[in-house]
Structures are given as structure tokens and as C-alpha cells.
C-alpha positions in Angstrom: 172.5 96.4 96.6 172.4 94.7 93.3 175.2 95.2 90.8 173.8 96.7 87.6 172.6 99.8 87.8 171.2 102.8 84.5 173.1 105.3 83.4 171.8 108.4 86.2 172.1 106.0 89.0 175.5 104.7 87.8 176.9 108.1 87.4 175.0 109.3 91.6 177.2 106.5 92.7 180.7 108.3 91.7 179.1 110.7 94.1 179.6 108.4 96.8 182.9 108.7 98.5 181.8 112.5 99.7 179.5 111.7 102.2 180.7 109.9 105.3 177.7 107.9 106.0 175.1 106.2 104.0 172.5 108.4 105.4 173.9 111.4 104.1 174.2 109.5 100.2 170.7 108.6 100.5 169.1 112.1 101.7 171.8 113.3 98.4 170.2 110.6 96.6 166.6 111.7 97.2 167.2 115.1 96.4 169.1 114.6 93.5 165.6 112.5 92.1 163.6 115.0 93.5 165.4 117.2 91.1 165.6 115.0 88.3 161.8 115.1 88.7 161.4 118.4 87.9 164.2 118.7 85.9 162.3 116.3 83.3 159.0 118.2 83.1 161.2 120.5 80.6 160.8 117.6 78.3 157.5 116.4 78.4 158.5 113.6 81.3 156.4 113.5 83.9 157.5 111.3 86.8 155.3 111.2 90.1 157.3 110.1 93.2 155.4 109.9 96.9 158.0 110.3 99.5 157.7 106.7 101.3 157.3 105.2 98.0 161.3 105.5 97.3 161.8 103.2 100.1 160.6 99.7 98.9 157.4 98.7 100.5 159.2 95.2 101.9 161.5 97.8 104.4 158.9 98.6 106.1 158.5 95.1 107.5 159.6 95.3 111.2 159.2 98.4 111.1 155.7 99.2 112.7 154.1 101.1 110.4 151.1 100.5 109.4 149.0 101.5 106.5 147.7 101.3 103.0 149.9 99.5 100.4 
């Protein structure tokens, strides 16, 4: 992970410590951005997120999966 992080990801990460695995930050992660989507559109910001594309495209190496990128 790198070491800097913005201000909304900074303050997820206090959020941390109260989930026992890194799974369960991650799916608290997503949904949290999922929200912040939508969230946003109340001020004019319209963010688009696919679902694989919050997982960087180089994670799927090994992987097997195959398709347009």
C-alpha cells in the first residue's frame, strides 16, 4: 500500500481496526465509494465506477481472466 493517501481515503482507513480481515475492509471500502458515488451527484459530481475497474488491471495477472482492457 503506498503511504500517502487524500483526505476520504485517509479518514476510511480510521475505519480499519473494525473489521477482522482485510476482505471485510475492502467489501466496507467498496461500498462506502459506491456511496460516495451517489452521494456526489447532489453536487454536480459525476463519478462513473465499473465494478472490476476498482481492482487495478495489473491484479488480474495470474489470475485467468481474460478479456478487454
Amino acid at each position: 500500500m503506498r503511504g500517502e493517501y487524500g483526505e476520504i481515503m485517509r479518514f476510511l482507513l480510521h475505519f480499519r481496526e473494525r473489521f477482522p480481515s482485510e476482505e471485510e475492509f475492502r467489501a466496507f471500502l467498496t461500498e462506502e465509494v459506491r456511496q460516495f458515488v451517489k452521494d456526489a451527484r447532489e453536487y454536480d459530481i459525476v463519478l462513473s465506477i465499473l465494478p472490476e475497474c476498482l481492482k487495478p488491471r495489473s491484479a488480474f495477472v495470474g489470475e485467468g481472466r481474460r478479456g478487454r482492457f
